[in-house]
C-alpha positions in Angstrom: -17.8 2.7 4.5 -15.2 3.7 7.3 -13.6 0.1 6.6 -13.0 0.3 3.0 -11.4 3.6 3.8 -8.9 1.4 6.8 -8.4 -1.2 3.8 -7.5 1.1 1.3 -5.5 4.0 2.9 -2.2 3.8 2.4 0.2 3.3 5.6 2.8 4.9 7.4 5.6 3.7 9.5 7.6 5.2 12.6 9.7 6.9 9.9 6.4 8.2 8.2 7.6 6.4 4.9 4.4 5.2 2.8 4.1 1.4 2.9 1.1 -0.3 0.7 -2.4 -0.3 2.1 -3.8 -3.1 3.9 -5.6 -3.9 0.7 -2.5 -4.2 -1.1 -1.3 -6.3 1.3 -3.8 -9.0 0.9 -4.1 -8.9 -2.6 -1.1 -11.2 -2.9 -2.4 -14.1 -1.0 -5.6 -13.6 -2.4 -4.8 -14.0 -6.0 -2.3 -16.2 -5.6 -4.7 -18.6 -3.7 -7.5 -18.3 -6.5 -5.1 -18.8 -9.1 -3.9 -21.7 -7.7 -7.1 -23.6 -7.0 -8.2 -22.8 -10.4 -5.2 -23.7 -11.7 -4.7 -27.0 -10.1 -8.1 -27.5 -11.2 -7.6 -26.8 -15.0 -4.6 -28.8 -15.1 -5.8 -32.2 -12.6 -3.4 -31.6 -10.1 -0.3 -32.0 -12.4 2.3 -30.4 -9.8 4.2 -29.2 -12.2 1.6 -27.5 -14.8 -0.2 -26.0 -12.0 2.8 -23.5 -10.7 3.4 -22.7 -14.0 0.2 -21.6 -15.0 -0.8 -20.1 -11.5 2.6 -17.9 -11.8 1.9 -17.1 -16.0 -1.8 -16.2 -14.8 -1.5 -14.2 -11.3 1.4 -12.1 -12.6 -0.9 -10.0 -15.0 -4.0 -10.2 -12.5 -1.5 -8.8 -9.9 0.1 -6.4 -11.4 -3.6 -5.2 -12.9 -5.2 -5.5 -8.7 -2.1 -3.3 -7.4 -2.9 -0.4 -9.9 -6.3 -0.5 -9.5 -5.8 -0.6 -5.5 -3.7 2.1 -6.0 -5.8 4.3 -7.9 -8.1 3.7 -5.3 -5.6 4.5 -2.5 -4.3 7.7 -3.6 -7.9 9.6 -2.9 -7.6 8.5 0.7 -5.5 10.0 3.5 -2.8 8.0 4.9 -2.9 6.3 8.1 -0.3 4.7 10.3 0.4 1.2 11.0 0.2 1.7 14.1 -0.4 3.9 17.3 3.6 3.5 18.0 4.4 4.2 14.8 2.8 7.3 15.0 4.0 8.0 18.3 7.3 7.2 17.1 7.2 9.4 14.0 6.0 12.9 15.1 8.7 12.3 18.0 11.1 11.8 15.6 10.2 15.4 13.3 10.0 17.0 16.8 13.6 16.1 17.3 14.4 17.4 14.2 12.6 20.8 14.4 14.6 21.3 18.3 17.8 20.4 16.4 17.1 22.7 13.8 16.2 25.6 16.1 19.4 25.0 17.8 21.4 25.1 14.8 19.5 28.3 14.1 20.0 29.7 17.7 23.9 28.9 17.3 
């Protein structure tokens, strides 16, 4: 299960701000992709027809995925997007704690 945990947690970047989970992340194409085929289906390939009701049928399925993904997501830890970014990030609160000590020292 150690990859539904990568998929789910939610990520970090070299400022340690929380961007969405990978998860998240490919909901979008995901939905949007089914949506379409189905819709292009349902509406024999009318151009026209088929946006509007991929758009009037993903926006609910969506918004519905990214709270359930985030339900999900807020049990894990979070996890960086990558190595650098972690690198980059305790660097960066290092720096702060020396500046602060310095202020304090002064």
């Amino acid at each position: 299960m150690e990859w539904l945990a990568a998929a789910f947690a939610p990520r970090r970047d070299h400022k340690g701000m929380s961007t969405p989970s990978y998860a998240a992340r490919w909901w979008l194409p995901v939905c949007t992709g089914v949506c379409g085929w189905w819709a292009w289906e349902a509406t024999d390939g009318f151009l026209v027809m088929a946006a509007a009701l991929t758009v009037m049928v993903a926006t609910p399925l969506l918004t519905a995925g990214w709270y359930v993904i985030g339900l999900v997501s807020a049990r894990t830890p979070p996890r960086y997007l990558l190595e650098k970014a972690e690198r980059a990030h305790k660097a960066r609160l290092e720096r702060k704690a020396r500046e602060a000590a310095d202020l304090d020292a002064a």
